[in-house]
N, C-alpha and C positions, 0 to 999 in steps of 0.2 A: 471436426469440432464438436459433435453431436456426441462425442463419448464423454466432453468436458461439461457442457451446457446443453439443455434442452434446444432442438430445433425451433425456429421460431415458428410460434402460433400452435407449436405440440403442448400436449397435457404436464403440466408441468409439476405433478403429484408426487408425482413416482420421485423425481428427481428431489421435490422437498423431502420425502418421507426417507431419502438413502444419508441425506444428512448427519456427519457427525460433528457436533460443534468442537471446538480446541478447548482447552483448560485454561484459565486467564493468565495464568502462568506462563503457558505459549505464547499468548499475545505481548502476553508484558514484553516478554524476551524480543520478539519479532520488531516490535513497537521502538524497543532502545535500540536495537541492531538498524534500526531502519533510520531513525534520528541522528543514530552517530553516523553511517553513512553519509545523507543530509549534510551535517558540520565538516566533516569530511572533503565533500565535493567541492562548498564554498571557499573553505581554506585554500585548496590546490589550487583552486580561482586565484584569490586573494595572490600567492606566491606566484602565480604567471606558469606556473605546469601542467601538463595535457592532462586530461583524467584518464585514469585507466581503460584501456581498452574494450572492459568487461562490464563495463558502470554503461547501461542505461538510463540517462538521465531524466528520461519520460515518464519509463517503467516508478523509477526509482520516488518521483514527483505523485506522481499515482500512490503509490503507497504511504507516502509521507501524507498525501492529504485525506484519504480513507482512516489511516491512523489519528490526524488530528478531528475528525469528525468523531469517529470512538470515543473520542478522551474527553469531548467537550461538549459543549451546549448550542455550538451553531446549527443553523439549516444546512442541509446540505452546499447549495448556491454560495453561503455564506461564511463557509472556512477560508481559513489564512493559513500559509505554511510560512510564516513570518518569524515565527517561535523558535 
């Protein structure tokens, strides 16, 4: 794990300073792929069918609420994946 993220309690410098931010663009993209996903999962709810075997629906939660925190004005505590 320590190739992905700094060690806990390591100097966590280095690891800021290798940083390359994405282009908003990237985001944007990520952000609607991840949305439509989202609509996606609740539909196949909605109709009574399994979701795909590939779909993390944890993972996919997690992203969905990082993205709606991005996009908006709440605290962190205080996003909604409702939208």
């Amino acid at each position: 794990m320590d190739d992905i993220i700094p060690a806990l309690s390591s100097d966590i410098a280095p690891f800021i300073a290798s940083v390359n931010l994405r282009p908003p663009g990237v985001l944007l993209a990520e952000d609607d792929r991840t949305y439509d996903l989202w609509c996606q999962l609740f539909a196949t709810r909605r109709r009574g069918q399994p979701l795909p075997g590939d779909l993390n629906e944890a993972v996919l939660f997690e992203r969905r609420y990082a993205f709606e925190w991005l996009d908006g004005t709440e605290k962190w505590d205080e996003v909604t994946c409702d939208a």
